[in-house]
SEROKE-321408 format. One record per residue: x, y, z of N, C-alpha, C in turn; residue in one letter; residue number from 1. Coordinates in nm, 2 decimals. Layout:
! SEROKE-321408
REC    nxx    nyy    nzz   caxx   cayy   cazz    cxx    cyy    czz aa   i
REC      X      Y      Z      X      Y      Z      X      Y      Z  A NUM
...
! end
This chain:
! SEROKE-321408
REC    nxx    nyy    nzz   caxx   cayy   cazz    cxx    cyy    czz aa   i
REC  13.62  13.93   1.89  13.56  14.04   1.96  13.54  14.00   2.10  X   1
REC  13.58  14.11   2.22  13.54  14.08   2.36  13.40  14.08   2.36  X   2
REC  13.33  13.97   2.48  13.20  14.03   2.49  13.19  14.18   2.58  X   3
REC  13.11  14.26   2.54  13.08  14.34   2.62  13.03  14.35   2.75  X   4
REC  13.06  14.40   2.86  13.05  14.46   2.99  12.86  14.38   3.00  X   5
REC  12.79  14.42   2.93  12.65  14.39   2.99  12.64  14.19   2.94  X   6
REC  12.68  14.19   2.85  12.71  14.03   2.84  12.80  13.96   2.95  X   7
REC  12.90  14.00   2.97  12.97  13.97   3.13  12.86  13.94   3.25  X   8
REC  12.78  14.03   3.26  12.73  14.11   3.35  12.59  13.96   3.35  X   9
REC  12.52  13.95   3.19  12.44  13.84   3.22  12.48  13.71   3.25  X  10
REC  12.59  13.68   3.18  12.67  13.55   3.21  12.75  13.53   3.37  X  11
REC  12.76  13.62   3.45  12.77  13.58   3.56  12.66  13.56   3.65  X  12
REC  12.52  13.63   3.60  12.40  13.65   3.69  12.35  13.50   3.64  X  13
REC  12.36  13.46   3.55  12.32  13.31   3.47  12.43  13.21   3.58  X  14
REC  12.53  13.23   3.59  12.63  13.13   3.69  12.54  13.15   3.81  X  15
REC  12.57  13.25   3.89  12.50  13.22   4.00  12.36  13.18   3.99  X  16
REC  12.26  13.19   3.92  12.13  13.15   3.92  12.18  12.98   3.92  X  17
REC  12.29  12.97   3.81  12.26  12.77   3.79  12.34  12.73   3.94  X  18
REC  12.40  12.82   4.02  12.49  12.73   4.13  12.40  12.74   4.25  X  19
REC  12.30  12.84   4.19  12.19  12.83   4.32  12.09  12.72   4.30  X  20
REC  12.06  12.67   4.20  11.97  12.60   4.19  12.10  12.43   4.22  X  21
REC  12.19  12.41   4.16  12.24  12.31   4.20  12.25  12.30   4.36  X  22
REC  12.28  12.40   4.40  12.30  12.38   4.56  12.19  12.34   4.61  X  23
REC  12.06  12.40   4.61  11.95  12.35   4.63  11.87  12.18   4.61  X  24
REC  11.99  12.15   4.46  11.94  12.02   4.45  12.03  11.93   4.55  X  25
REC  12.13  11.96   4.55  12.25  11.89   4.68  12.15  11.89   4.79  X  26
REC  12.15  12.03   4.90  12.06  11.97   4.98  11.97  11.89   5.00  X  27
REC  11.88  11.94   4.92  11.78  11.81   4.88  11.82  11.68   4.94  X  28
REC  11.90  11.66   4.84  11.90  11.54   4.80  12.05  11.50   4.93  X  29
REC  12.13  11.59   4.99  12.20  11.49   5.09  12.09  11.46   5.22  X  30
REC  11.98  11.58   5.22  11.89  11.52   5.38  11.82  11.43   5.31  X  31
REC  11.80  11.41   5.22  11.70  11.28   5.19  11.80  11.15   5.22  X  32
REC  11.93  11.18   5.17  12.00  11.04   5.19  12.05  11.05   5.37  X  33
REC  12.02  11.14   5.39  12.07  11.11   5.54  11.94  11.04   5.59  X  34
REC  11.89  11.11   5.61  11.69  11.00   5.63  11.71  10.90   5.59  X  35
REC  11.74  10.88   5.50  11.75  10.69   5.46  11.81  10.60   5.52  X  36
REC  11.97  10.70   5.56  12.04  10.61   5.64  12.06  10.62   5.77  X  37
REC  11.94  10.73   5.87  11.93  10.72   6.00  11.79  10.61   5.98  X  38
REC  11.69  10.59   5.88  11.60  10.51   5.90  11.61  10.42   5.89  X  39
REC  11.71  10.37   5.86  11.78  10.23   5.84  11.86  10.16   5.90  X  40
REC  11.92  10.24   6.05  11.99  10.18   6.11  11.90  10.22   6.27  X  41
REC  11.80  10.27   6.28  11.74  10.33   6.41  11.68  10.21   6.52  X  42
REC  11.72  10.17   6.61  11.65  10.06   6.69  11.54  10.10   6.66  X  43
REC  11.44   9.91   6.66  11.35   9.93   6.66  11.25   9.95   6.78  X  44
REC  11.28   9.94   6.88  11.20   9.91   7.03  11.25  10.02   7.15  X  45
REC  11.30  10.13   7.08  11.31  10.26   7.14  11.17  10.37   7.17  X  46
REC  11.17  10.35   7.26  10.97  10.40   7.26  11.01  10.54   7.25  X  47
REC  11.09  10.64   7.27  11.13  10.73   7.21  11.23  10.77   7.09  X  48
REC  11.21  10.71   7.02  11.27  10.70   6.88  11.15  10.63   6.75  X  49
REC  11.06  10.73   6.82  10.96  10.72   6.68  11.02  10.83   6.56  X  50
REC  11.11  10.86   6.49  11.12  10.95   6.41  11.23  10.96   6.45  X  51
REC  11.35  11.08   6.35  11.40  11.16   6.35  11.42  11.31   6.28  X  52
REC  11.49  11.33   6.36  11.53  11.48   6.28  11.68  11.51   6.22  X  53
REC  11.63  11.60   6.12  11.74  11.63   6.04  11.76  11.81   6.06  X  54
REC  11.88  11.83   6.12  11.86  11.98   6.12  11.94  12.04   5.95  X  55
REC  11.96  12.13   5.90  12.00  12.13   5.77  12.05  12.33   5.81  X  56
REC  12.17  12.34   5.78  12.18  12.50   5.77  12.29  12.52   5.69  X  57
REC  12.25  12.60   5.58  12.33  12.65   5.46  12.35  12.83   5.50  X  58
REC  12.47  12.82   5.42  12.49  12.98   5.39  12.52  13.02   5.26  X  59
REC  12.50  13.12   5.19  12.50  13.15   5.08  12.64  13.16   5.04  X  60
REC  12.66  13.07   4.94  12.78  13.17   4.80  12.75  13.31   4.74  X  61
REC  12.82  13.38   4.72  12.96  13.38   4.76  13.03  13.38   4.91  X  62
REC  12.95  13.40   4.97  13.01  13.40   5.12  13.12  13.28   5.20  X  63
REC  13.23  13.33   5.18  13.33  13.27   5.23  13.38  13.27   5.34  X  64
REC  13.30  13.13   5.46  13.30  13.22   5.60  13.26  13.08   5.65  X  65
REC  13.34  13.05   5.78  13.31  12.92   5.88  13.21  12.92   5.95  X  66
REC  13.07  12.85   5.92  12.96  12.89   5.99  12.95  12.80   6.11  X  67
REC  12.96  12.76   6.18  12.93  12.63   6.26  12.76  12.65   6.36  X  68
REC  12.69  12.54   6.27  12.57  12.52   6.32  12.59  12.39   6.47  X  69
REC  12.47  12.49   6.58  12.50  12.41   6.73  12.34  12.38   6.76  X  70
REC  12.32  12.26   6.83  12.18  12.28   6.86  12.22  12.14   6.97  X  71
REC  12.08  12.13   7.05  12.03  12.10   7.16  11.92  12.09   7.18  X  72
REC  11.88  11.92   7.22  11.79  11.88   7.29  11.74  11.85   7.42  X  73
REC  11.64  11.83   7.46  11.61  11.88   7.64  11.65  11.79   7.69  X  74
REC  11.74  11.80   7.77  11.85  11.74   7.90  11.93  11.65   7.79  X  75
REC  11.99  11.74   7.74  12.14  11.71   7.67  12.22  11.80   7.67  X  76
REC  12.34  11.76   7.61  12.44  11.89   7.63  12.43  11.96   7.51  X  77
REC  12.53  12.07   7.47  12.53  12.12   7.33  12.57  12.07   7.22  X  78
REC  12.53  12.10   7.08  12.63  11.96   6.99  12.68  12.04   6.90  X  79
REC  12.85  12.08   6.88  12.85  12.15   6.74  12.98  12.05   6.73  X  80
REC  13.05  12.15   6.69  13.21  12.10   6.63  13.35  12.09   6.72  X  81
REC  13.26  12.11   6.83  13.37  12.10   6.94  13.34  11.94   7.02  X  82
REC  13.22  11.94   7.02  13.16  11.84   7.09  13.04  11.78   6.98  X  83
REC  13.10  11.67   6.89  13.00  11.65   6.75  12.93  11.53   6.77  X  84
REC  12.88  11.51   6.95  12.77  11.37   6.96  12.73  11.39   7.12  X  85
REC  12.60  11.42   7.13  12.53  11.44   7.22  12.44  11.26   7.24  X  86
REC  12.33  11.28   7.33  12.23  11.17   7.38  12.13  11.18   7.26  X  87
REC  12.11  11.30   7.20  12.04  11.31   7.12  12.07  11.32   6.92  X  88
REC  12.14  11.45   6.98  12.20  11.52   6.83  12.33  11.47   6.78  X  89
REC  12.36  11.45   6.66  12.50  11.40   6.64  12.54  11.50   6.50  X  90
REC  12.66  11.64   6.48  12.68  11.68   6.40  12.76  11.57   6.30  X  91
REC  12.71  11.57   6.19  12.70  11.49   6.12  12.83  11.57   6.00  X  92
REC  12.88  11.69   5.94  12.98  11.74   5.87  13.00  11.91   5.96  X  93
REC  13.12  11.97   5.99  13.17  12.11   6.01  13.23  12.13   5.93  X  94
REC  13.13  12.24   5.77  13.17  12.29   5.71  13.26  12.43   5.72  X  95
REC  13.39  12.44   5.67  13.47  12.52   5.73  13.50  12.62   5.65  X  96
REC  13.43  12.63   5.51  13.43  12.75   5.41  13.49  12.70   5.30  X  97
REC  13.43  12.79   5.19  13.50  12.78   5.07  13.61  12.75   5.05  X  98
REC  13.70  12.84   5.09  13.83  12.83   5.06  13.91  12.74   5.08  X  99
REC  13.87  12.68   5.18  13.93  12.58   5.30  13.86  12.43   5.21  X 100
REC  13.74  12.41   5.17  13.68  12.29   5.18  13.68  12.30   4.97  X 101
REC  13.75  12.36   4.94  13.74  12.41   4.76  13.61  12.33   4.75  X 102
REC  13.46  12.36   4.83  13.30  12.33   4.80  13.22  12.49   4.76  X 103
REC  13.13  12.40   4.65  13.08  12.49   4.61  12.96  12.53   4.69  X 104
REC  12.94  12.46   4.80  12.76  12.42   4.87  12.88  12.44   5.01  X 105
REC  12.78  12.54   5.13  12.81  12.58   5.26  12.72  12.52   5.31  X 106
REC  12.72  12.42   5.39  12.58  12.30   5.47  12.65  12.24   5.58  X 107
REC  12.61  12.23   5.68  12.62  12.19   5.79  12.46  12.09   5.85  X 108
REC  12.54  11.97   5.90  12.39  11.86   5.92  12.37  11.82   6.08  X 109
REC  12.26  11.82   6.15  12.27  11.76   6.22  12.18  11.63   6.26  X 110
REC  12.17  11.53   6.31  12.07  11.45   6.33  12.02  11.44   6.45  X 111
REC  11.93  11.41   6.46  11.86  11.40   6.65  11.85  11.23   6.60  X 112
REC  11.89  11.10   6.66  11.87  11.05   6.67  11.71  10.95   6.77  X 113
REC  11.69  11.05   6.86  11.57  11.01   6.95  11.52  11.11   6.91  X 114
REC  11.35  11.14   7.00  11.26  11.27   7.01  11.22  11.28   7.14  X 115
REC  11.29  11.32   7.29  11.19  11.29   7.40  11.19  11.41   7.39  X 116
REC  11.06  11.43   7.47  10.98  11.59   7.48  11.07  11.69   7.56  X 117
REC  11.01  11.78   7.49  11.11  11.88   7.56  11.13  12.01   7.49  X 118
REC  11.20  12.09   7.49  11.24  12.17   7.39  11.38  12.13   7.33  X 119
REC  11.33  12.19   7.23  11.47  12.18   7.08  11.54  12.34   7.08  X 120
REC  11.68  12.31   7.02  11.72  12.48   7.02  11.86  12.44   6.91  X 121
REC  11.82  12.55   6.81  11.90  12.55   6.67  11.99  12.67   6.65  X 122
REC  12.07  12.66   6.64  12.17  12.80   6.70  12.30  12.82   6.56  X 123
REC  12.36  12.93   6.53  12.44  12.94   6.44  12.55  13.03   6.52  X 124
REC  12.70  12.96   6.45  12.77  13.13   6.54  12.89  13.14   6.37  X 125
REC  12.89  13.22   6.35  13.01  13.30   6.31  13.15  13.25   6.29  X 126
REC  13.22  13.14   6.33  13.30  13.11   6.37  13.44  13.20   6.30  X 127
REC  13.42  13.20   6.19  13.56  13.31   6.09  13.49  13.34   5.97  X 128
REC  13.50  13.45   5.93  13.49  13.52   5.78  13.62  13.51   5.71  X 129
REC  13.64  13.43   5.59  13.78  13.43   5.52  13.80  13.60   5.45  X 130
REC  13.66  13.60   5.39  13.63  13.70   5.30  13.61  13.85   5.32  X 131
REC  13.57  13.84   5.48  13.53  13.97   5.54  13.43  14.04   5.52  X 132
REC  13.33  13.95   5.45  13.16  14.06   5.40  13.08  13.97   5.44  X 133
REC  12.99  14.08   5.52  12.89  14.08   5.58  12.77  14.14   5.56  X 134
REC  12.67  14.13   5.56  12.62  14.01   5.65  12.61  13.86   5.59  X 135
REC  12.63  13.75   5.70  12.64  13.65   5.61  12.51  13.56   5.61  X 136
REC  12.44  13.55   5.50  12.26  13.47   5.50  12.28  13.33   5.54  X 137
REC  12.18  13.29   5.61  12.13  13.17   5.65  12.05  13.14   5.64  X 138
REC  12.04  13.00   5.56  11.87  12.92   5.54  11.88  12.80   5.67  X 139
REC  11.78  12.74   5.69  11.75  12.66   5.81  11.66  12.57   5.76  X 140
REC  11.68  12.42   5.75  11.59  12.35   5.72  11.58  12.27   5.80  X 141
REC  11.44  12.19   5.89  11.42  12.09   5.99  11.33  11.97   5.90  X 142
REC  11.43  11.85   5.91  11.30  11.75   5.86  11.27  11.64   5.95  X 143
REC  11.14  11.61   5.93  11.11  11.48   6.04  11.10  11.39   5.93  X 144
REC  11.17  11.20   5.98  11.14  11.12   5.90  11.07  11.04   6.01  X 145
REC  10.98  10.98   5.93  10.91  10.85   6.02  10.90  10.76   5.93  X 146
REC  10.83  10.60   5.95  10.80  10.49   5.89  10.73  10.55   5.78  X 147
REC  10.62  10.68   5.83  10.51  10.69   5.73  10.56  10.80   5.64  X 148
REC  10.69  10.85   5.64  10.79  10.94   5.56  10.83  11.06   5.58  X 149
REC  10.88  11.14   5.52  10.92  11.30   5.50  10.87  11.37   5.53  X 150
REC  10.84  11.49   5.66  10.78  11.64   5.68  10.88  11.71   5.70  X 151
REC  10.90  11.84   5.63  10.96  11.95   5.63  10.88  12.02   5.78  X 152
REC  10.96  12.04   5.90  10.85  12.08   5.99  10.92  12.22   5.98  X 153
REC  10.97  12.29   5.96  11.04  12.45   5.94  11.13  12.50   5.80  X 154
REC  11.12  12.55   5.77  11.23  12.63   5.69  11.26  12.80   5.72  X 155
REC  11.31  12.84   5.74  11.40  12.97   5.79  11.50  13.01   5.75  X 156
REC  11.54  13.16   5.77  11.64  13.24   5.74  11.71  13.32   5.86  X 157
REC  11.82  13.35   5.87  11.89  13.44   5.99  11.99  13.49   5.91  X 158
REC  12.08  13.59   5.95  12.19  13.64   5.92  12.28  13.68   6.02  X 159
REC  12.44  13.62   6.02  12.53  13.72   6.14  12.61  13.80   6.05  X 160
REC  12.64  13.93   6.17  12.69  14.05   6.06  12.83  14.06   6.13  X 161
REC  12.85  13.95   6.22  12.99  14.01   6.26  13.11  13.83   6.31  X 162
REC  13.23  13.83   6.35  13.27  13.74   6.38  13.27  13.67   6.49  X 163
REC  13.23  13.57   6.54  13.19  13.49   6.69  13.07  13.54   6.73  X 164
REC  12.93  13.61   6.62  12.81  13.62   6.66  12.77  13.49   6.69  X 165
REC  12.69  13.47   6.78  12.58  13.36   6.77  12.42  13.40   6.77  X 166
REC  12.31  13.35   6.70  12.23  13.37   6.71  12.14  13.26   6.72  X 167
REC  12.04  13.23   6.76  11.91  13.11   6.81  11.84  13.11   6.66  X 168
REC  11.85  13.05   6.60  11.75  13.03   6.47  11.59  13.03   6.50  X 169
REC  11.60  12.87   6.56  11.45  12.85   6.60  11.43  12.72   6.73  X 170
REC  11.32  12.77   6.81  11.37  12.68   6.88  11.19  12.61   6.90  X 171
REC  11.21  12.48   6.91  11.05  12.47   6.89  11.02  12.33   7.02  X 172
REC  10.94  12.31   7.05  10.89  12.20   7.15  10.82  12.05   7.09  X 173
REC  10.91  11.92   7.09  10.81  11.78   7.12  10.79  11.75   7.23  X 174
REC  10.63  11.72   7.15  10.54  11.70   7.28  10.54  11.52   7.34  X 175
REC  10.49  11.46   7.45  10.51  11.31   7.51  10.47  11.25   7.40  X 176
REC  10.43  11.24   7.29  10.40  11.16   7.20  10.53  11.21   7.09  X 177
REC  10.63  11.26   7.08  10.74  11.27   7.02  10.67  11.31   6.87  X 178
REC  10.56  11.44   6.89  10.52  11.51   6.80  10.59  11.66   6.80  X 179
REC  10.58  11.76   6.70  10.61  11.88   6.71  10.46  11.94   6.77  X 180
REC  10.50  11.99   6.89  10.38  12.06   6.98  10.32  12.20   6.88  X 181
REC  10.21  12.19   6.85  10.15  12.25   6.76  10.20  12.44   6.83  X 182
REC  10.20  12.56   6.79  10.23  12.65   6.81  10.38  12.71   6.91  X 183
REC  10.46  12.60   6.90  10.58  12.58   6.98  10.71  12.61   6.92  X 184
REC  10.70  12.62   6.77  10.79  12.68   6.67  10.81  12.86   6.70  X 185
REC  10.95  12.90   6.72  10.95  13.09   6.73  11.09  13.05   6.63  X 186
REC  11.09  13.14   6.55  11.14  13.19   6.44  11.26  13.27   6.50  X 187
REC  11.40  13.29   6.54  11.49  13.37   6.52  11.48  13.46   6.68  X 188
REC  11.44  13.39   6.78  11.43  13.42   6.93  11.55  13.49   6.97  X 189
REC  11.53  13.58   7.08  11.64  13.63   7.14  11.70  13.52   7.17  X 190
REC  11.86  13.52   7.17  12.00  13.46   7.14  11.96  13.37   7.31  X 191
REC  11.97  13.18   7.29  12.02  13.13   7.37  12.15  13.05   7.37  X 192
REC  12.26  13.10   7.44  12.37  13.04   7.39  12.43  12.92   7.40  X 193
REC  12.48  12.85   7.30  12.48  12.72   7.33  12.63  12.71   7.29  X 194
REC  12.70  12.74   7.15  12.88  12.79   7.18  12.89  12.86   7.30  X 195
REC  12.88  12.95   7.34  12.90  13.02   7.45  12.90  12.97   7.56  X 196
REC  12.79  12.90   7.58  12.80  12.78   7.73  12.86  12.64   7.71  X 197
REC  12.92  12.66   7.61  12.96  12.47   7.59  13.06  12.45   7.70  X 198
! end
């Protein structure tokens, strides 16, 4: 006997529930191993390189679409997939979509190797839709690692609804002590371009 239409219907909502939850554990668990191994190789006697950061930005499955995550630190250049190693930031994978990468997980990493003060700026653009559906969702994750461990300093969402959008996720300020300047985090700011000016 076929299963029926509403059996279909649960067994696919049950797939994507388990590939959401595995993706989530992937992330996890690749920024934790990137923390490990930027904390492991970081000079010690960089008076600005107390910590680093991990930028983290995923797009949802089904969405089959080249996201390329760009970001920039103050008095550096831009860092995406054109240019994958700044003074600061170094893109660390350019995930180029499903179809292209046969991955079940859309993630793109970046590392800040230093922290001097200044402002930070986290940027997403569109680069190709395989699939052609839009809008396409974005999560944003920021971690700080230090000696004394792990802080999630942001987590966020954005969406682009078209091809070669760019949009500013979040752009937030460290202060001279290579802290996150308390109320310096904005959430999804009018668009600074950073593909656009590379």
């Amino acid at each position: 006997m076929l299963p029926s239409k509403t059996d279909r219907h649960l067994t696919s909502g049950m797939e994507w529930a388990y590939r959401d939850l595995l993706l989530t554990l992937f992330v996890a668990a690749f920024a934790l191993a990137v923390l490990a191994m930027v904390q492991k190789t970081k000079p010690k006697h960089d008076s600005e390189n107390t910590g680093t950061l991990v930028v983290v930005l995923h797009w949802a499955i089904p969405a089959d679409a080249d996201v390329d995550l760009w970001v920039e630190g103050p008095g550096d250049v831009p860092v995406g997939y054109m240019r994958r190693t700044g003074k600061i930031f170094d893109l660390l994978h350019d995930d180029r979509g499903t179809s292209i990468e046969h991955s079940v997980v859309n993630t793109e990493f970046a590392v800040a190797r230093s922290l001097p003060e200044g402002l930070y700026i986290v940027n997403a653009v569109l680069y190709a839709s395989w699939d052609h559906k839009f809008p396409v969702l974005l999560d944003t994750h920021i971690y700080r690692a230090s000696e004394a461990g792990q802080t999630e300093l942001y987590s966020g969402t954005g969406q682009l609804n078209e091809v070669k959008q760019e949009i500013t996720l979040v752009t937030f300020r460290i202060d001279a002590n290579h802290a996150l300047l308390p109320g310096s985090v904005i959430a999804n700011p009018p668009t600074i371009p950073l593909y656009a000016a590379r």
